[in-house]
C-alpha positions in Angstrom: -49.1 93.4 -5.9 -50.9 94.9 -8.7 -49.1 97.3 -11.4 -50.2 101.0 -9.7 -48.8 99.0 -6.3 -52.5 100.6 -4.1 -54.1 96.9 -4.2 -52.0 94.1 -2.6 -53.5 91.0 -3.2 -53.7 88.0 -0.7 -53.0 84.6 -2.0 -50.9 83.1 0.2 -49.7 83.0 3.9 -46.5 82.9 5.9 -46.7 79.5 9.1 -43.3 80.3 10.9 -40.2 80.2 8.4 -42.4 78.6 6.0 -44.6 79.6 2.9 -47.8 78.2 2.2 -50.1 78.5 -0.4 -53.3 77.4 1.8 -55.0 80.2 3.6 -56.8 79.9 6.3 -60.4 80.4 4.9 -61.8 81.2 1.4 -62.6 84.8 2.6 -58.6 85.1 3.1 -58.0 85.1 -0.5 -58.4 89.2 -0.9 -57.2 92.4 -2.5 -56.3 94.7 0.6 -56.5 98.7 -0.8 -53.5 100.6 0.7 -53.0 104.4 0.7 -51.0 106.3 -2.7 -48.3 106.8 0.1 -47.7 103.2 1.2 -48.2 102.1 -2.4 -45.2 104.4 -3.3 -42.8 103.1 -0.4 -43.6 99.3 -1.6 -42.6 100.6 -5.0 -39.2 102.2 -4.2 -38.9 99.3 -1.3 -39.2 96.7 -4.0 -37.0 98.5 -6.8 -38.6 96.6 -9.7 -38.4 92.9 -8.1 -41.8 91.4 -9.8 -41.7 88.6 -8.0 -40.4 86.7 -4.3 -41.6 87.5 -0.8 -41.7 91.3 -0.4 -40.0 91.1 2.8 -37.9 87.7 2.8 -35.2 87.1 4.7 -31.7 86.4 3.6 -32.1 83.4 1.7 -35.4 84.0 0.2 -37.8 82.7 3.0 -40.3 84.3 5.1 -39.0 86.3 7.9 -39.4 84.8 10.9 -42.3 86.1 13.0 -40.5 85.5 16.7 -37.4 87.6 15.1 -39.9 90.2 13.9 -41.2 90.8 17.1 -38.1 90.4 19.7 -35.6 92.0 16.7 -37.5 95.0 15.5 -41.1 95.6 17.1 -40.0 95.2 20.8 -37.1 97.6 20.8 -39.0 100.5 18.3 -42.1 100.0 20.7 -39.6 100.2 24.1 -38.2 103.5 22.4 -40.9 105.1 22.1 -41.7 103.9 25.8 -44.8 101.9 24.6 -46.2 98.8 25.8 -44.4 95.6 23.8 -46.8 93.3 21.8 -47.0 90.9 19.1 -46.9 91.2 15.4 -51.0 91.2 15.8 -50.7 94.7 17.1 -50.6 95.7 13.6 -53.8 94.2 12.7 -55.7 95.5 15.7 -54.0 98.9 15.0 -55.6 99.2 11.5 -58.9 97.6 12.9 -59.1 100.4 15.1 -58.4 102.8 12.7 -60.9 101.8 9.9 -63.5 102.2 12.7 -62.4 105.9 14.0 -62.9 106.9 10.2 -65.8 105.2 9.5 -65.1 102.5 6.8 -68.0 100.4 6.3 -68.0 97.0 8.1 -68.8 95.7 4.5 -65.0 96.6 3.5 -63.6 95.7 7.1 -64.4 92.8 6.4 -63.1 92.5 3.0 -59.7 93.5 3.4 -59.5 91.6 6.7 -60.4 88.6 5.1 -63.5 87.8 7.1 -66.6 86.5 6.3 -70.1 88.2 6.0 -72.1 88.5 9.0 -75.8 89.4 7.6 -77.5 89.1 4.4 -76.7 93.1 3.7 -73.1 92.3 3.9 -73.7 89.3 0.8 -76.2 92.0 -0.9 -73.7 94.9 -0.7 -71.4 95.6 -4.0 -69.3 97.8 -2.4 -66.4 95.3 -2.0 -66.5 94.8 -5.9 -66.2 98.8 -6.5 -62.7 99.5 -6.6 -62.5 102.6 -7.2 -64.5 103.4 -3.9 -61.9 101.2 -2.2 -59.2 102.8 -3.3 -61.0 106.0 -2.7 -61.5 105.0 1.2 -58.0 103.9 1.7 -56.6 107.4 -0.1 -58.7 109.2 2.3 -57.8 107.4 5.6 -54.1 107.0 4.7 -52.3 104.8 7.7 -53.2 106.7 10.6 -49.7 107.5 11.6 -46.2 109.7 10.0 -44.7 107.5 7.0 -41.0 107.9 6.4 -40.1 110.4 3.8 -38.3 107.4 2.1 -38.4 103.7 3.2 -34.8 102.6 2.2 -33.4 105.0 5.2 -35.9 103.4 7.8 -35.7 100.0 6.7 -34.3 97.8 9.5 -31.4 95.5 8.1 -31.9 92.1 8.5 -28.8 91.6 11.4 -27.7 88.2 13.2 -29.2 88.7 16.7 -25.9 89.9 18.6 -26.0 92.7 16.4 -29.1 94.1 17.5 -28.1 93.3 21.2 -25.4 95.8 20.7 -27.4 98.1 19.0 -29.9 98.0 21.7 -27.3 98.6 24.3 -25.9 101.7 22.4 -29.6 103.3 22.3 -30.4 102.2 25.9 
């Protein structure tokens, strides 16, 4: 996370319960530009903590993806009477959304962390501008409502009877 909390930069990678520090390609080392209003709920989320996981679990560790999904994405998506899916929902999401506002493929692929597809892509500079990145993200925000505050929507991180109960209270 850099000091003004709109770049988030990608150095390492999550494998199940476990933190790694190789990525899966060289393109996945990044800086990923997020909008003024995300960058401000990181901030408040984080309340100073400069360094750990930004969402560990208990003990430190990464959160575990299965819990993720069956704990927290599965229910909210069931409640809003969605379809359920996978924690790579959220990537295709934001895929989706970069194209219906017509971010350059150039940047696509720079904050997905893929690699160039033409020589254009290698001669283009705009993935070294920053301030058009931060620009482009500003101007597209997230594509849906953010919380007013993200300590009163944060889910708490609950043993899994918990949440069984809590499911059957909203069902």
């Amino acid at each position: 996370m850099l000091d003004d909390f709109t770049t988030v930069r990608i150095i390492q990678q999550a494998k199940g319960k476990q933190l790694t520090p190789e990525l899966k390609t060289a393109n996945s080392v990044r800086f990923v530009d997020i909008s003024p209003e995300v960058a401000a709920l990181l901030k408040e989320f984080l309340a100073g903590r400069t360094t750990g996981l930004v969402f560990p679990n208990r003990v430190g560790r990464p959160l575990n993806p299965s819990n993720i999904r069956n704990r927290v994405i599965h229910p909210l998506l069931r409640m809003k009477g969605l379809p359920t899916g996978g924690n790579h929902i959220f990537r295709r999401f934001r895929l989706t959304w970069l194209r219906e506002n017509s971010v350059s493929r150039d940047i696509e692929r720079f904050w997905f962390g893929h690699a160039n597809r033409t020589v254009g892509d290698v001669y283009s500079m705009l993935k070294k501008n920053i301030k058009f990145r931060k620009q482009i993200a500003d101007k597209i925000g997230v594509g849906f409502e953010l919380p007013n505050s993200i300590l009163a929507s944060v889910v708490p991180n609950v043993p899994k009877m918990a949440v069984e109960q809590a499911e059957q209270v909203v069902a």
